[in-house]
N, C-alpha and C positions, 0 to 999 in steps of 0.2 A: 450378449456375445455377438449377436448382427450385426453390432455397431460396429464392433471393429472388422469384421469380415463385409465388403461392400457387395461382392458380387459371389452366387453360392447358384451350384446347377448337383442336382443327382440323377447318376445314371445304375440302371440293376440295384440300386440299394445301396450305391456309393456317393458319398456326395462331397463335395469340391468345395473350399472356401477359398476365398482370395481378398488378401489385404495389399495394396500398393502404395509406398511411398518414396516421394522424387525424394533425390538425395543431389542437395545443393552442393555439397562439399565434394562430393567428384566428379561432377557436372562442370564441361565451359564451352560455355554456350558460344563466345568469343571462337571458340574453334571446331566448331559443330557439332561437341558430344552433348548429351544430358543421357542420365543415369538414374531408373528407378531401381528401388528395392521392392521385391513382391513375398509376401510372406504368405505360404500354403498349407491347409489344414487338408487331412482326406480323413472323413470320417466310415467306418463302415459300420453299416445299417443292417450289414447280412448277417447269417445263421453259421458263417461258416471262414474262416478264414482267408485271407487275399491280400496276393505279393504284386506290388508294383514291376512289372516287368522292364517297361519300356517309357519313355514319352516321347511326345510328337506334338510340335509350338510351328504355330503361323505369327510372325511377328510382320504386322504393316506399319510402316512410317506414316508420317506425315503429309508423303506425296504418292499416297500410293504402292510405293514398292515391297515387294515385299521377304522375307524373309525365313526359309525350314528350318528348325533346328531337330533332329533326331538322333537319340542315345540308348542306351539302357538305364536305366536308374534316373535316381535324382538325385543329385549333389553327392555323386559318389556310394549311394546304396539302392540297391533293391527291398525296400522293408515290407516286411510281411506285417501282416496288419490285422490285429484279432476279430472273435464279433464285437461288435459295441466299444470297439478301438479306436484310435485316432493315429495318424501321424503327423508331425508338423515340418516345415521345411522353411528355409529363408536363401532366396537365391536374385539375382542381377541382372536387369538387362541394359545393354545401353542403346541410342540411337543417335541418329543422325540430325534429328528434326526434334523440336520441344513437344511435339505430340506424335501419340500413335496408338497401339492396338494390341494386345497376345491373346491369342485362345489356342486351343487345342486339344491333345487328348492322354490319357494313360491305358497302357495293353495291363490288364490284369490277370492274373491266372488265380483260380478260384482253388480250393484244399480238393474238391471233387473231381479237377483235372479242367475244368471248363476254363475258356478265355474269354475274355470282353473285352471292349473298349469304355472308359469312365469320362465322360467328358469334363473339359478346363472350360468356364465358364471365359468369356469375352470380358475382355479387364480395357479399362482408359488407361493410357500413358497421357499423362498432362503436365507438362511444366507451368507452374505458378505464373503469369504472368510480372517483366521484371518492370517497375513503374524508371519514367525514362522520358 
């Protein structure tokens, strides 16, 4: 199951997968975009149930620059998430440069009332080199 999740961080008993793939087909590179696809797994490890509140992404380009994105949810839900649960997600990002960077975090609220933050493990954006 590692194989396919490359990069994996847990925080409080939560922990983070992350799969990324460029997607050539809505990528053009001829006008500065490239476009991965990141597919997310949140497992929970705890005793007790826990709802995705919030998230909060540092997206750095290429040159540096960089990028917030903060919401409520993900892709349109807040999922509550049993013990020994999982949720999966599939979501987009595009940039401006053929490389770059995401990490960040998720606010969680625990069934006992407690909040934490779960950390998004630091993911490559890498466009394939195009031979030329």
């Amino acid at each position: 199951m590692d194989a396919l999740f490359g990069e994996v961080a847990t925080t409080h008993g939560v922990t983070v997968r992350v799969s990324v793939s460029y997607l050539p087909e809505q990528s053009e590179p001829d006008r500065g975009r490239w476009y991965w696809a990141y597919h997310i797994r949140i497992e929970n490890g705890t005793d007790m149930a826990v709802q995705l509140l919030t998230r909060h992404w540092i997206i750095t380009d290429g040159r540096g620059g960089r990028h917030t994105v903060e919401g409520e949810g993900v892709v349109g839900e807040q999922p509550l998430i049993a013990p020994g649960g999982s949720y999966d997600y599939v979501s987009a990002c595009p940039l401006s440069t053929p490389t770059g960077n995401m990490r960040g975090h998720y606010h969680m609220l625990g069934e006992n009332g407690s909040t934490f933050d779960v950390a998004i493990p630091k993911f490559a954006l890498i466009a394939p080199a195009v031979a030329g």
